[in-house]
N, C-alpha and C positions, 0 to 999 in steps of 0.2 A: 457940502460935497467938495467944495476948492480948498477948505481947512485940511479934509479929510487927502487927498490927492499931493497938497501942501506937505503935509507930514511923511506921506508914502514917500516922496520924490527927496526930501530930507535924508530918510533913515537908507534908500536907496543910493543916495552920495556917501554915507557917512562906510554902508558897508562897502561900499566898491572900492571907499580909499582905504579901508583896513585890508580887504583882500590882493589890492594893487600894492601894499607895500609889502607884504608876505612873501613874493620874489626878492624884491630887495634886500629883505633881512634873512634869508635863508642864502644869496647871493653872498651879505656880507660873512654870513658862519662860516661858508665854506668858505672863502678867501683867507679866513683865521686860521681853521685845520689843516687846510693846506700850506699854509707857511709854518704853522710848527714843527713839522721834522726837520726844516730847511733849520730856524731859528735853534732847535736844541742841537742840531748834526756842528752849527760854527761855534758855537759855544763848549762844546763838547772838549776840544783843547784846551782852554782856559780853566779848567775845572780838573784838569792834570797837575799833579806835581811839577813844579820846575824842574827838578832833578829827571825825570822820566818824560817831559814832553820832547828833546830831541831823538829820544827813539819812538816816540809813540806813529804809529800806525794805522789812519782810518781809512773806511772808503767812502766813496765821494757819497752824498744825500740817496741818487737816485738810485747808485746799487745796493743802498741799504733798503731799501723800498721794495726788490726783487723779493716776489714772491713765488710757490710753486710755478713748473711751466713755464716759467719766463722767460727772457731774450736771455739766450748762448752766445751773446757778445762777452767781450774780454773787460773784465772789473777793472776799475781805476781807486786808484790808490794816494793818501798825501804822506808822508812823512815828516814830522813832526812841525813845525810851525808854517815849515812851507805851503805855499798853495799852489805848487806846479803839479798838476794828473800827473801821474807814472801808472804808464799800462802793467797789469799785473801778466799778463801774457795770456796765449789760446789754454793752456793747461795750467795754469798760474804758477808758471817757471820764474819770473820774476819776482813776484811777489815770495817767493820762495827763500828764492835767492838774497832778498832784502832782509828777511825773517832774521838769513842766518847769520849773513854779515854783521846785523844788528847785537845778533849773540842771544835773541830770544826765541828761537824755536823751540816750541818746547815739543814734545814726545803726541801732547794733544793737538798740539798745530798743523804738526807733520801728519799723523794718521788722516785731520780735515784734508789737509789738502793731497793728501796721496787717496783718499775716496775722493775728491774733485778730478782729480788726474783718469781716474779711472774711468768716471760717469761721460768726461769730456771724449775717451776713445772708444766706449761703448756710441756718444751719439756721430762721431764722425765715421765706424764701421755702420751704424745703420743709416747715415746718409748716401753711404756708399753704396749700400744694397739695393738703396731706393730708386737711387740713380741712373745703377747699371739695369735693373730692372725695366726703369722706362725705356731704356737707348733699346733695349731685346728684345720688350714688347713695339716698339715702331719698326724695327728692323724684320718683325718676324709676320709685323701688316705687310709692310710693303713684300717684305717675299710672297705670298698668301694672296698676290695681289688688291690690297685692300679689302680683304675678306676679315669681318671682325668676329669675338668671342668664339674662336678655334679652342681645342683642348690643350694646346700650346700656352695660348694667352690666356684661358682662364686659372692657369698655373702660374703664370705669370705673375696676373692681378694677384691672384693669393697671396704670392711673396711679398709682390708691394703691397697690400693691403696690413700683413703681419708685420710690415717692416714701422709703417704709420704709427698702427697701434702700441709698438714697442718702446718708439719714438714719446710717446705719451710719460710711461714708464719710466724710462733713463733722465729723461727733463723732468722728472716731477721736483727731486732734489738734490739737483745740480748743487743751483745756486747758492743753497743751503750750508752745505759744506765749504766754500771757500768764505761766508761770511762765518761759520761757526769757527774757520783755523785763525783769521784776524781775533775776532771776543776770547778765544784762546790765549792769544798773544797779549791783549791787553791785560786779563785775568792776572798772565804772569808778571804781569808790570807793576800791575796793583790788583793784589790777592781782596777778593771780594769778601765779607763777612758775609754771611746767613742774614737772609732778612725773614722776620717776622717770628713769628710760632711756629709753623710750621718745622723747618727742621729741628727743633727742640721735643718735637710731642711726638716724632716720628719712632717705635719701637724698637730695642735692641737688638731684643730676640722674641723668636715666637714659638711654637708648638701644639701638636696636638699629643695628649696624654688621655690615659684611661681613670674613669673616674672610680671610686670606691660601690657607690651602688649600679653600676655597669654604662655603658655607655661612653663616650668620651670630652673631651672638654678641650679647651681650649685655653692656653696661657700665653699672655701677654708682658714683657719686662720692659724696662725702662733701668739705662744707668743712671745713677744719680752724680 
């Protein structure tokens, strides 16, 4: 019985410290994966041409991270070997403005960042809506005497509720856009080749044509 109790109380230390370290080693993976972006984002100029690093153009690690949704704060920006932030601006007028000085704007940068420009007055008109909403809904309690969900206010609510949800919408890809007009820019810095198969096996032309015993068919070409 104490053999038997002996061995349980063994295999009972032996699995507690494999399950006690299984925080730690999951601890250490993530402390990996989260420093890779940081590690590829400083590296990332060194892997530039000489020739094109003092006009190259990134943004910082964690605006490269924005995803849908995300924080409507103003992107930061380095130029080329420097490390000093430069705000790209509320509608990224500066980043713009660096684009052209640089002499690299190209026609895909400008269309990014003029739909950025766009998304950024669509969310400050529906900030504004939401706004003045609330100030008209408190203004029209207290007239009402503190009397709530009048036909007043529940028109109200509606507005700001449609203004929320809009809000949703107009943020989904902001962000999007002013990182796609920088990978624009760098593009035109250093023209990317085709990776993989894929765009080689992609078709030239296609068609639907009528077959000889009826029906129709389907052709597929490829340039050589």
């Amino acid at each position: 019985m104490n053999r038997i109790f002996s061995v349980f109380r063994r295999g009972a230390v032996s699995a507690f410290g494999t399950v006690g370290a299984l925080p730690v080693c999951l601890l250490a993976v993530l402390l990996v994966l989260a420093s890779r972006p940081a590690a590829a984002q400083l590296t990332q100029i060194e892997q530039v041409p000489t020739a094109v690093q003092p006009r190259w153009v990134d943004l910082s690690p964690p605006d490269w991270r924005r995803g849908k949704n995300g924080w409507q704060t103003n992107f930061t920006y380095f130029v080329g070997t420097s490390q000093e932030p430069r705000n790209a601006g509320f509608f990224g007028q500066r980043l713009r403005r660096e684009l052209t000085d640089l002499g690299g704007l190209t026609p895909e940068a400008e269309a990014a960042l003029n739909r950025y420009r766009r998304q950024k007055k669509l969310f400050l008109t529906e900030r504004f809506v939401f706004v003045s909403t609330l100030i008209v809904a408190g203004a029209d309690i207290i007239r009402n005497d503190y009397s709530y969900f009048e036909n007043s206010e529940i028109i109200i609510g509606s507005v700001a509720l449609a203004s929320l949800i809009s809000n949703f919408w107009i943020s989904r890809n902001t962000n999007s856009h002013l990182q796609r007009a920088v990978m624009e820019y760098q593009g035109g810095l250093i023209p990317q080749a085709p990776r993989g198969w894929a765009p080689h096996l992609r078709p030239a032309f296609g068609g639907v044509v009528p077959q000889r015993g009826g029906g129709l068919g389907v052709v597929v070409g490829w340039r050589l």
